[in-house]
C-alpha positions as CSV (number, residue, x, y, z in Angstrom):
1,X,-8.5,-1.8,-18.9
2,X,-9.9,-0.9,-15.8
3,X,-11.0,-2.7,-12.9
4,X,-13.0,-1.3,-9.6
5,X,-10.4,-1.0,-6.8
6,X,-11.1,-2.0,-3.1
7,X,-11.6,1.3,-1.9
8,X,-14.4,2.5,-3.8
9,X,-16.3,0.1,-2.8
10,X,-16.3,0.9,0.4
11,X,-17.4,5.1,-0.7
12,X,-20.3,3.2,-2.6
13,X,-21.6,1.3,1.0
14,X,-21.3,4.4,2.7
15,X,-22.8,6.3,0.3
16,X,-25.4,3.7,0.3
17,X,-26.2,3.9,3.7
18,X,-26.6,7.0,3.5
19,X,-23.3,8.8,4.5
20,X,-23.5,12.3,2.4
21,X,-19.6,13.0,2.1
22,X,-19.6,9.6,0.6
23,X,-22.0,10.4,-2.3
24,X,-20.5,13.7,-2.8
25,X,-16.9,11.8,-3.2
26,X,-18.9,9.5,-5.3
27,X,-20.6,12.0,-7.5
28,X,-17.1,14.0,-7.8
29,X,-14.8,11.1,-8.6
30,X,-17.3,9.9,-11.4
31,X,-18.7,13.2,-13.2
32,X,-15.9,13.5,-16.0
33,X,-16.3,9.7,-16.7
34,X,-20.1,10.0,-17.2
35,X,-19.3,13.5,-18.9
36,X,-16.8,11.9,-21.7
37,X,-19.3,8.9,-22.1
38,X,-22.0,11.2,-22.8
39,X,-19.6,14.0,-24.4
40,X,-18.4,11.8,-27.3
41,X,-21.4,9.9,-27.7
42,X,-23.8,12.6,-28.5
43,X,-20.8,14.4,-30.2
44,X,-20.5,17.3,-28.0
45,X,-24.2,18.1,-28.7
46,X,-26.0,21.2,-26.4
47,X,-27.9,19.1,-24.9
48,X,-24.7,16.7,-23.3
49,X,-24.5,18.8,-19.8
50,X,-28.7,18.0,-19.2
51,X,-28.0,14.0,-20.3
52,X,-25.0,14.2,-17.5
53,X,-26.6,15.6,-14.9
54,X,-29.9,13.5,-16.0
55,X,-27.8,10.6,-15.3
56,X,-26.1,11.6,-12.1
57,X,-29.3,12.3,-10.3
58,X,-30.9,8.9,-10.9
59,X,-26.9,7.1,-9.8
60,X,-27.8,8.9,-6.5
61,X,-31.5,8.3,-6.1
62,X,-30.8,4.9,-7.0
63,X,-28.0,4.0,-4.7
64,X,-29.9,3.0,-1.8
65,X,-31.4,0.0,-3.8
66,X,-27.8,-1.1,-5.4
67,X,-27.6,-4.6,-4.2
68,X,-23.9,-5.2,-5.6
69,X,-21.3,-2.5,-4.3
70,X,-18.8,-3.7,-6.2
71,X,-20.9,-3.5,-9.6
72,X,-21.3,0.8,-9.2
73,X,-19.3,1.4,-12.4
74,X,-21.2,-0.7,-14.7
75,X,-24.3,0.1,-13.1
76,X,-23.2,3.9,-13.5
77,X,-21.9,2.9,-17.1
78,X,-25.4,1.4,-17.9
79,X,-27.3,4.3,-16.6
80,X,-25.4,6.7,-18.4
81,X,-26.0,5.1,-21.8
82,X,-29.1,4.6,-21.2
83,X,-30.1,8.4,-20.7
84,X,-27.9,8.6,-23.9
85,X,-30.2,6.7,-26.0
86,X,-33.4,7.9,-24.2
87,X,-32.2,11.6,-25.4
88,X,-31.6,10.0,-28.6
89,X,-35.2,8.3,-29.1
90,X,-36.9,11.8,-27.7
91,X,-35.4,13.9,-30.4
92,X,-37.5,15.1,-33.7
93,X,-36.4,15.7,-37.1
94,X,-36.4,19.2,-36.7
95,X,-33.9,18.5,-33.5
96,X,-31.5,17.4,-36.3
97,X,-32.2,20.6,-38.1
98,X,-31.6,23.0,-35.8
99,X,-28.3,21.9,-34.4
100,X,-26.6,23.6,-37.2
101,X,-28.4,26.8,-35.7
102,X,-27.4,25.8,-32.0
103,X,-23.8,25.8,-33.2
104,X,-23.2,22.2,-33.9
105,X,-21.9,23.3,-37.4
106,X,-19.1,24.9,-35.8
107,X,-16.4,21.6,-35.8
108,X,-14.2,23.1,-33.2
109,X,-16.7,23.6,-30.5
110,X,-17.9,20.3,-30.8
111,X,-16.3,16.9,-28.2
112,X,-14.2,16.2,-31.0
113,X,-12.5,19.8,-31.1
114,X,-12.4,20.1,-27.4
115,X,-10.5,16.9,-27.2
116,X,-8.4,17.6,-30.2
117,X,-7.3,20.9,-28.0
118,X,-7.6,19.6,-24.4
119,X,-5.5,16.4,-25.0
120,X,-3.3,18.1,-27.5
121,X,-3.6,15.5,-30.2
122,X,-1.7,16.1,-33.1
123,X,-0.6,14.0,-36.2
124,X,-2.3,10.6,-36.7
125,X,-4.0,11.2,-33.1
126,X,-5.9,14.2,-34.3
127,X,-6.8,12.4,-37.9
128,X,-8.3,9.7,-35.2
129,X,-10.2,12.0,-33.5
130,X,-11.8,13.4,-36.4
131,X,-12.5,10.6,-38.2
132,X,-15.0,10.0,-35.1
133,X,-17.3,12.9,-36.7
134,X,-18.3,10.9,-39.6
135,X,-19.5,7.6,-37.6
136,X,-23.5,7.2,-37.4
137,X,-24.9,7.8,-33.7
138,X,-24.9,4.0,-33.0
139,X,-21.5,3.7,-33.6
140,X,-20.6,6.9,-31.6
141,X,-22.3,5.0,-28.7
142,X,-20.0,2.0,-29.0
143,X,-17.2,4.8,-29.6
144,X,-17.2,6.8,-26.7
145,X,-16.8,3.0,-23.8
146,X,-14.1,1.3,-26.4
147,X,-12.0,4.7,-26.3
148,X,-12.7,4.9,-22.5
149,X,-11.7,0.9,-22.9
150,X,-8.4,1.5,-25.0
151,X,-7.6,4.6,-22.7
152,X,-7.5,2.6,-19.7
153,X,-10.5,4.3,-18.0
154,X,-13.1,1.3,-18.6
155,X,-12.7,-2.7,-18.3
156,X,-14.3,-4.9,-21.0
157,X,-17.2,-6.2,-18.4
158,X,-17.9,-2.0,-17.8
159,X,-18.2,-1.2,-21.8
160,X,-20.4,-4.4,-22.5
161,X,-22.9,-3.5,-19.1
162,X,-23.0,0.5,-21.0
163,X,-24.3,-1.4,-24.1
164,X,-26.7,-3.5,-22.8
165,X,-25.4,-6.6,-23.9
166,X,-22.9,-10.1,-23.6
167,X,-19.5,-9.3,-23.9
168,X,-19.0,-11.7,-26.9
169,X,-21.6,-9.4,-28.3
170,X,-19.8,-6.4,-27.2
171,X,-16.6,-8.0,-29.3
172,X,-18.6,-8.0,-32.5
173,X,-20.4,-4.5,-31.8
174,X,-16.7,-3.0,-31.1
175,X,-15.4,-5.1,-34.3
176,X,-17.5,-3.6,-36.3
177,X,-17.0,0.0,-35.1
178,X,-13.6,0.0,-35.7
179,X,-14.0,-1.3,-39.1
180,X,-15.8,2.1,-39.9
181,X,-13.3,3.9,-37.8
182,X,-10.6,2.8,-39.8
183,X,-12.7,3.6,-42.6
184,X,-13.3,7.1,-41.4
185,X,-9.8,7.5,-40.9
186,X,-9.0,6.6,-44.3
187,X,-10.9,9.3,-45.6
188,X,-10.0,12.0,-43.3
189,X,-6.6,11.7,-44.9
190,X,-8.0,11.7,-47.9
191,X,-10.0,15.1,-48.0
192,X,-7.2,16.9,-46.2
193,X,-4.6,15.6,-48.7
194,X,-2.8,19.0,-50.2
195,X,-3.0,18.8,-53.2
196,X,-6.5,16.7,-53.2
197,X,-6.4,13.7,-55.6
198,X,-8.3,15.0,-58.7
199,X,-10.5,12.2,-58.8
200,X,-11.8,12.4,-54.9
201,X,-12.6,16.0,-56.2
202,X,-15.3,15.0,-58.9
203,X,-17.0,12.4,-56.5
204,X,-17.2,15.1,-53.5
205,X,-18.9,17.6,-56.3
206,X,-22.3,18.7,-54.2
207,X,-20.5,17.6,-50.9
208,X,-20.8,20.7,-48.2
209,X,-17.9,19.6,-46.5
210,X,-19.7,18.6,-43.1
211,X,-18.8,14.5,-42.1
212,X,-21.5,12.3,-42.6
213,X,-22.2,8.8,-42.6
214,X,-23.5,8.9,-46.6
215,X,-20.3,10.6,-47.7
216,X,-18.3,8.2,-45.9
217,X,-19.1,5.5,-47.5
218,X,-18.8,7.3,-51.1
219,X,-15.5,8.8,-50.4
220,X,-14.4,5.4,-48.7
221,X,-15.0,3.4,-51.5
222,X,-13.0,5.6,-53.7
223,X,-10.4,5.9,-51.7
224,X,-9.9,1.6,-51.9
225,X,-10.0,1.6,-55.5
226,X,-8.2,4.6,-56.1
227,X,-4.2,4.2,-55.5
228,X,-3.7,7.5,-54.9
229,X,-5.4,7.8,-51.9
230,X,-4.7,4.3,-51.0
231,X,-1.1,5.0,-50.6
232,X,-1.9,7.6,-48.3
233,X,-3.0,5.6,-45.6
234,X,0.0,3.2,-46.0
235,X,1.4,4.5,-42.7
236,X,-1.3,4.0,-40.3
237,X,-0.8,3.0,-37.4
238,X,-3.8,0.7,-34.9
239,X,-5.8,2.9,-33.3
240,X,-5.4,0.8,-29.9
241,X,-1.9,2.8,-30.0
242,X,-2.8,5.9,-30.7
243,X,-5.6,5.8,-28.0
244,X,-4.0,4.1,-24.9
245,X,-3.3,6.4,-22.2
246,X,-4.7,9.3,-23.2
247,X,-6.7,11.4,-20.6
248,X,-10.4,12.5,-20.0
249,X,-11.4,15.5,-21.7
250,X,-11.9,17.9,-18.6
251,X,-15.4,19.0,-17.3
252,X,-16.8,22.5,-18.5
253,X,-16.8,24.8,-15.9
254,X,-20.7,24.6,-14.9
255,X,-20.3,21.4,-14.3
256,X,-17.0,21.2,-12.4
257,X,-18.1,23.7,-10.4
258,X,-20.9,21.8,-9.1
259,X,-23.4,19.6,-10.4
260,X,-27.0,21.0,-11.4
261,X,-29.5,18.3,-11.8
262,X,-33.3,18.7,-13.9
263,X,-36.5,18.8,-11.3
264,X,-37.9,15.9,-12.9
265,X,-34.9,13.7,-10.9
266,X,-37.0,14.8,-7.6
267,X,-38.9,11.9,-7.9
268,X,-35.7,9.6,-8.0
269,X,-36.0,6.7,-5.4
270,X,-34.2,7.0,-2.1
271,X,-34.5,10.7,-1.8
272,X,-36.4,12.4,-0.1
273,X,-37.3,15.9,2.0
274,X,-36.7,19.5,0.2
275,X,-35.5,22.5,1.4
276,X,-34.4,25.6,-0.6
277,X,-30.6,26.1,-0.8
278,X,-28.2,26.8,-3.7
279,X,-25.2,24.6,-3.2
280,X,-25.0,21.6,-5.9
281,X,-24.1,18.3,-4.8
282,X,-20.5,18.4,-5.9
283,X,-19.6,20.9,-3.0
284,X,-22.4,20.9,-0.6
285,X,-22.5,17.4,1.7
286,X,-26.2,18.2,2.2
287,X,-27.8,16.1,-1.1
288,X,-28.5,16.3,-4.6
289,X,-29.2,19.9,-5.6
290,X,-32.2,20.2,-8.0
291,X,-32.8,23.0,-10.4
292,X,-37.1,23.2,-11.1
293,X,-38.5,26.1,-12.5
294,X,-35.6,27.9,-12.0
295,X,-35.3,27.5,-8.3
296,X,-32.6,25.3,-6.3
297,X,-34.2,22.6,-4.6
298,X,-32.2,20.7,-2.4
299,X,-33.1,16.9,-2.2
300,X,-31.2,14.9,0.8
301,X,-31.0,11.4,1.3
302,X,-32.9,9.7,3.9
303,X,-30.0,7.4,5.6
304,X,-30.8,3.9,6.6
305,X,-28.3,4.6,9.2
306,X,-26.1,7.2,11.0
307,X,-23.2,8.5,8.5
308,X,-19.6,7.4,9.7
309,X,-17.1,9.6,10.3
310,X,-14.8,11.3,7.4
311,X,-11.3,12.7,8.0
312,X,-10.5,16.0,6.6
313,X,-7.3,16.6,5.6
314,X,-5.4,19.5,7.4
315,X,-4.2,22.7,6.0
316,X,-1.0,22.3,4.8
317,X,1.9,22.8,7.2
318,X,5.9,23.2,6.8
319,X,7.6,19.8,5.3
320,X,10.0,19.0,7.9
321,X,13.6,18.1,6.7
322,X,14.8,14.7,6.5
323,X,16.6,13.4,9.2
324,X,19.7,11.1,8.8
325,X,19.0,7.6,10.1
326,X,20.9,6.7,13.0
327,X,18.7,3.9,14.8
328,X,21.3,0.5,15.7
329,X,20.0,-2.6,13.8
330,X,18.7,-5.0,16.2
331,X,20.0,-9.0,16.3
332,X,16.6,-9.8,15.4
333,X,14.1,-7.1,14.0
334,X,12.1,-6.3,17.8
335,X,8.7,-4.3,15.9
336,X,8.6,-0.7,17.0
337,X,6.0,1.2,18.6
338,X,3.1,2.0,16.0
339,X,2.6,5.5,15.5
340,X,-0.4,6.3,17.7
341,X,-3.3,6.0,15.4
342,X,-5.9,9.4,14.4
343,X,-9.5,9.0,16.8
344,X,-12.0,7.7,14.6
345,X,-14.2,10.7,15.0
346,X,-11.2,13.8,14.6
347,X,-11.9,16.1,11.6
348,X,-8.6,17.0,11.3
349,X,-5.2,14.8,10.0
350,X,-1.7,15.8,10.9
351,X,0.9,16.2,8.5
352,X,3.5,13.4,9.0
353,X,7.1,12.5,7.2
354,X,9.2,14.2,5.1
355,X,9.2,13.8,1.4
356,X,12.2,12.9,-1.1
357,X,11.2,16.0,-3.2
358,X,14.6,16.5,-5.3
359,X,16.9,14.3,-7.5
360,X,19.9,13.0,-5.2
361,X,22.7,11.8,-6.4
362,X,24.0,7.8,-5.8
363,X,25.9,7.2,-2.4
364,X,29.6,5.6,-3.3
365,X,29.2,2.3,-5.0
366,X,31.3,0.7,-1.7
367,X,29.4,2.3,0.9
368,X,27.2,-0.1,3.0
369,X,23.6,1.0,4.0
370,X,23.0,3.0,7.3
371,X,21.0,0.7,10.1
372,X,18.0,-0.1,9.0
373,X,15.1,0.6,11.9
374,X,12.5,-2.5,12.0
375,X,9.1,-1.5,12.0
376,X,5.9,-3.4,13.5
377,X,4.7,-5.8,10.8
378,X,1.6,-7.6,10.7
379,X,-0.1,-8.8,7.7
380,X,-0.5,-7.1,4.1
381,X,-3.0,-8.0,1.6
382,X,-2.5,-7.2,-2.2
383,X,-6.0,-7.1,-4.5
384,X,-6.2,-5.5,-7.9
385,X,-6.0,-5.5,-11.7
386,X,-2.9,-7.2,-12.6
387,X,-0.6,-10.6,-13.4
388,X,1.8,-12.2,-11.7
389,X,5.7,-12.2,-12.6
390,X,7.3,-15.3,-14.0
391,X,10.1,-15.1,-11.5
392,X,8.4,-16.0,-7.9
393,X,4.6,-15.4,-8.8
394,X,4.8,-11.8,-7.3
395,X,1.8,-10.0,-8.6
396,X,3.0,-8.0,-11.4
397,X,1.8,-4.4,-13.2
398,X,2.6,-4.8,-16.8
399,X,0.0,-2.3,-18.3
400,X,-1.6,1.2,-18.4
401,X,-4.2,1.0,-15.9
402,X,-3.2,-2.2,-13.4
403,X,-3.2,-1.1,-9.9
404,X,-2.5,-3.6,-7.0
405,X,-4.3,-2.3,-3.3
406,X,-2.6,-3.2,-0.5
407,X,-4.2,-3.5,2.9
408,X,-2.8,-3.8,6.7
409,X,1.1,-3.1,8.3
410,X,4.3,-4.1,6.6
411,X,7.1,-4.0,4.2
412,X,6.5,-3.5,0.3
413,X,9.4,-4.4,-2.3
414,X,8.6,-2.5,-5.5
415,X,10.5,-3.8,-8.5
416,X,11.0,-2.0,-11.7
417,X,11.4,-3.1,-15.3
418,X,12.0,-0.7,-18.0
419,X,11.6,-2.4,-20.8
420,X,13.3,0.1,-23.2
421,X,14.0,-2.2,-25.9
422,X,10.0,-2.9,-26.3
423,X,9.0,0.6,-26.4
424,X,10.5,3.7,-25.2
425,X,8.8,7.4,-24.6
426,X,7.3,10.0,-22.8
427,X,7.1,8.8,-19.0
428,X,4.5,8.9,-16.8
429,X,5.3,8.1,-12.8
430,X,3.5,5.6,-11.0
431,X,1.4,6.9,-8.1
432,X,-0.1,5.9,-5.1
433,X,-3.9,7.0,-4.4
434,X,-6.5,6.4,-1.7
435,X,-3.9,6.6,1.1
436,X,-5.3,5.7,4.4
437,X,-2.8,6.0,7.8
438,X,0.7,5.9,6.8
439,X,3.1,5.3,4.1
440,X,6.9,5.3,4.2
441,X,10.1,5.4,1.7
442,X,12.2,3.2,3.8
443,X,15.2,2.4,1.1
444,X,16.3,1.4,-2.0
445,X,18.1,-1.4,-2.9
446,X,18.3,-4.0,-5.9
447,X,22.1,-3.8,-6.3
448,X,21.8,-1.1,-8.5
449,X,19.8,2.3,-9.4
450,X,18.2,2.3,-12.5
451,X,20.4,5.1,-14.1
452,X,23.6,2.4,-13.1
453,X,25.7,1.2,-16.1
454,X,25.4,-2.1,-17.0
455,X,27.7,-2.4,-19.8
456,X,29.3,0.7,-21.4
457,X,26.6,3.1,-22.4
458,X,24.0,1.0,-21.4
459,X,21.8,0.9,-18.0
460,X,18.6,-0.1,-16.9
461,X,17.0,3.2,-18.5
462,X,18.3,2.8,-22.1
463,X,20.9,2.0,-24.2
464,X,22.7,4.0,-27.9
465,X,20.6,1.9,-29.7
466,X,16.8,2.2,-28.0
467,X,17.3,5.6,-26.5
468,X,17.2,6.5,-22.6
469,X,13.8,7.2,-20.6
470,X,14.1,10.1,-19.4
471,X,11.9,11.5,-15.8
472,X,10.0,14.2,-15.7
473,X,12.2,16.9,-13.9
474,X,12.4,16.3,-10.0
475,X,11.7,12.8,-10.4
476,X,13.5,11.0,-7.9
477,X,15.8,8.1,-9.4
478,X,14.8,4.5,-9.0
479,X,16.3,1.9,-7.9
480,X,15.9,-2.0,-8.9
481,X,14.2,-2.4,-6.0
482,X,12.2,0.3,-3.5
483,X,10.7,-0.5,-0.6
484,X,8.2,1.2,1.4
485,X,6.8,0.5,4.6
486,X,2.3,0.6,5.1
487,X,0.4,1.0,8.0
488,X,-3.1,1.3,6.4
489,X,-4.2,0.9,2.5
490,X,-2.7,2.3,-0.2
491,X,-3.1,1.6,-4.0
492,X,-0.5,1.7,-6.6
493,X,-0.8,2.5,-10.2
494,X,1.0,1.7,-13.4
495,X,0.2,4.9,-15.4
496,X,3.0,3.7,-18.5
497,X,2.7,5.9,-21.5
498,X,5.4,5.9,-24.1
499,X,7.7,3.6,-22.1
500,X,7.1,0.2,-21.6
501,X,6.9,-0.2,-17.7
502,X,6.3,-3.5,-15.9
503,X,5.7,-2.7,-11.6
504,X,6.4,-6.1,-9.3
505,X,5.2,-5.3,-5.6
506,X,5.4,-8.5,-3.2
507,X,5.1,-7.9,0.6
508,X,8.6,-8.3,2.2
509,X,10.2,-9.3,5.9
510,X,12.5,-6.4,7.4
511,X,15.1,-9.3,7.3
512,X,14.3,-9.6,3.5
513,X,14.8,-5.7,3.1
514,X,17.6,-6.0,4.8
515,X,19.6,-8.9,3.1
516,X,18.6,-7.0,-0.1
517,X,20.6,-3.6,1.0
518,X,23.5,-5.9,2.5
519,X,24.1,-7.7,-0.7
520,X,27.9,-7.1,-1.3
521,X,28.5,-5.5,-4.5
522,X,29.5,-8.3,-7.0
523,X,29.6,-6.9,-10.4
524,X,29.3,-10.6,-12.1
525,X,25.7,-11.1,-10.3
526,X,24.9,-7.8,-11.8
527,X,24.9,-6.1,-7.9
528,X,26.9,-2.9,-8.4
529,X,26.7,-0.9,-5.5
530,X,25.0,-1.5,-1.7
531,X,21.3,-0.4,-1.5
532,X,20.4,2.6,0.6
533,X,18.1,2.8,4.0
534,X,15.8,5.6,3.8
535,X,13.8,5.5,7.4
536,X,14.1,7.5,10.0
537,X,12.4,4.9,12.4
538,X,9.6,7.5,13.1
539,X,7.6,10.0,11.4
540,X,10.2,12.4,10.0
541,X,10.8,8.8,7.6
542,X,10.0,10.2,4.2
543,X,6.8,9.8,2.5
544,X,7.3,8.8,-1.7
545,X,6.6,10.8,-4.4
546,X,3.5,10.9,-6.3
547,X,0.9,9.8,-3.4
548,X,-2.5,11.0,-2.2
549,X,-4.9,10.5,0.2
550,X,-7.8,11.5,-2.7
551,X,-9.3,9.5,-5.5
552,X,-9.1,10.7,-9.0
553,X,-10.7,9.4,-11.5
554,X,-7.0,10.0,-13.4
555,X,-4.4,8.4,-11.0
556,X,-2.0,9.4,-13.3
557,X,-2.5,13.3,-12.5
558,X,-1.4,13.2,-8.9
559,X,0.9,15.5,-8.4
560,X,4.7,15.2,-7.6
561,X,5.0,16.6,-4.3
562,X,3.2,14.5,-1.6
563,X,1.6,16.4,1.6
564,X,0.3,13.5,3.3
């Protein structure tokens, strides 16, 4: 599930009031939503790049009269479906007819076979997938917000908003979906069964092959009362499984290298003034380019007040190395100077910190930590999607798509829970997105890394019996605890695929951090070794893996190496 964090909301009231590079981050952080809503619900029809770009023109002509920031993605949701079933209602019979001549009949260059080999779904994944081409339309509609739903990419309150309806009614509309997805699936296996079951092949006689709604329901009903093919779908699994976590199907290139809206979106309220120009909206920070009779048309928005300034990131300069930490621990923790914050109105942002870019390998068991430096602290505030732990109330990431945003200057404790014996897999880091000023790795502590035995055989990644989660390569080793230092907002993501990950993040003291790294090994208490202090006490203090100062609409895609 997915919930709108913080920080968009503020892109939305500056793109509201008219700030250009707002809309633009808008209109580029949203396109491959709006394009795998539309994609799977018109199933990969010709016609899905004009709905899209249909639908992003009137999001942007209509986001000077959005009362409720914090509402964009339902109200972008909404408009998108409804452009969906407006294309729907407009089409003809002969439409219908001549999609087989447009190349519909052609199954893998449909949204179904782009996702099948974008995603790289195999096994009962791909079955899934296909099964989707032999729902009716309506059902594709309620299809293409529960996948987005199950995938972690839409909340509950977004899908309903898309259909038009009460999310009690949303419940039965998505019931009864999955009843016929599950039919659907059913029969997939059925047809591709090798050998077929001779009786499935005298009620397919005059059958062409193609999935439709008719046949589904003929081979279906076959496939209950026949227990040969019943016992083929013996093994399958809930759909909610296969589904969660799986990514968005990436835009086509004409779209993803800009968007190209229809003329008839010059009309779209809140825009106003043309001038002729050939950037798309996607790149240009100019407006919403318009396509009309074959000529770009560039529409800008008339702002109800001057735009605020944007920072730019830099070019990307040198990493520095890490220093080794050598400032004196203070009787009491005096806050250090703040690093001198960028001028509001400078284009430009430095690099800053270094970044623990490679695996290291645990510091003797026995060692104590190096002084800890104490930064300024002030207060932090934590908003989000997620729960709260049992132990202490500290807010707590337990599934695929929670994110906590923190806000203002202080010290983070990050605890991990690999919950190996729940579910164990393919691993996906958590990552930090939407960084504004500073973030720092300042140590590690917990009384133990993650990889630490606990017993022989077993540590807190795995045991003989469950298997051991294993990090994608360069993936720097956790310990129980990690703890960061903000001067800004940041938010975190739990992006947990095949392993069952659950993320506690509670703002600490430096005397808390502290204590923690001091705790004296005491094997019985489960603390094996001393923790480890990370910070530098100034800017050469690495910056974590896996954070970015962008966006995306896939948090889980941000890459390793952090240039910050």
């Amino acid at each position: 599930m997915y919930t709108q964090p913080t920080y968009e909301v503020d892109t939305v009231l500056a793109a509201r009031s008219g700030d250009r590079a707002a809309v633009d981050e808008l209109v580029r952080d949203h396109l491959p939503l709006v394009y795998n809503i539309a994609g799977r619900a018109l199933d990969g029809h010709p016609d899905v790049d004009d709905v899209v770009q249909e639908t992003m023109a009137r999001v942007v002509g209509g986001l000077p009269g959005l009362r409720d920031p914090e509402s964009f993605r339902s109200w972008l949701v909404a408009i998108t479906m409804s452009q969906v079933r407006d294309w729907q209602r407009a089409r003809t019979p002969a439409d219908s007819v001549l999609d087989e001549v447009r190349g519909m009949a052609d199954a893998g260059a449909d949204f179904v076979g782009v996702t099948v080999i974008q995603l790289g779904l195999s096994g009962q994944r791909k079955e899934t997938a296909e099964a989707t081409r032999w729902l009716d339309p309506d059902d594709r509609q309620v299809l293409s917000l529960w996948w987005l739903e199950v995938a972690g990419r839409l909340s509950r309150a977004e899908l309903a908003a898309g259909l038009g309806v009460s999310e009690q009614h949303a419940a039965v509309r998505v019931q009864r979906m999955k009843r016929r997805l599950e039919s659907s699936r059913a029969v997939v296996r059925a047809v591709s069964a090798s050998p077929r079951c001779g009786a499935l092949a005298e009620v397919t006689i005059g059958w062409d092959g193609a999935p439709s709604s008719l046949w589904r329901k003929r081979i279906s009903k076959h496939v209950r009362e026949c227990g040969t093919c019943a016992d083929q779908r013996a093994d399958l699994v809930p759909v909610e499984g296969l589904l969660a976590g799986l990514g968005l199907v990436a835009l086509p290139a004409g779209l993803s290298l800009g968007l190209l809206v229809k003329g008839k979106a010059a009309t779209a309220a809140g825009l106003a003034g043309t001038s002729l120009a050939t950037k798309p909206i996607a790149v240009a920070a100019i407006g919403v380019t318009v396509i009309a009779g074959g000529a770009a048309v560039v529409q800008t928005l008339q702002p109800a007040q001057a735009p605020r300034p944007r920072a730019v990131a830099s070019s990307p300069a040198p990493t520095p190395a890490r220093a080794s930490p050598t400032a004196a621990v203070p009787s009491s923790p005096a806050p250090a100077a703040s690093p001198t914050p960028t001028p509001a109105r400078t284009r430009t942002r430095s690099r800053y910190g270094s970044v623990v870019d490679v695996v290291d390998h645990a510091p003797p068991r026995n060692r104590p930590p190096a002084p800890l430096p104490a930064r300024a602290a002030g207060t932090l505030r934590i908003s989000g999607k997620h729960g709260y732990s049992r132990h202490g109330g500290a807010p707590q990431m337990t599934h695929r798509g929670d994110f906590i945003t923190i806000t203002g200057k202080g010290y983070i404790g990050v605890r991990w829970g690999i919950l190996y014996r729940n579910r164990i897999g393919h691993f996906p880091p958590a990552t930090w997105t939407g960084l504004k000023g500073r973030l720092f790795h300042v140590a590690s502590g917990g009384g133990r890394r993650m990889d630490d035995e606990q017993a022989p055989g077993v540590t807190w990644m795995g045991a003989p019996d469950t298997g051991v989660v294993r990090l994608p390569k360069g993936h720097q080793q956790m310990w129980q605890n990690e703890f960061y230092y903000l001067d800004g907002s940041v938010t975190l993501h739990n992006n947990e695929g095949g392993t069952d990950v659950d993320l506690s993040v509670a703002p600490r003291t430096w005397r808390e951090v502290w204590a923690d790294l001091t705790a004296k090994p005491d094997p019985a208490k489960g603390i094996v070794r001393y923790g480890l202090t990370r910070d530098t006490g100034d800017d050469r203090a690495p910056v974590p893996q896996y954070v970015t100062r962008a966006r995306p609409v896939d948090p889980h895609r941000v890459p390793q190496r952090s240039q910050v």
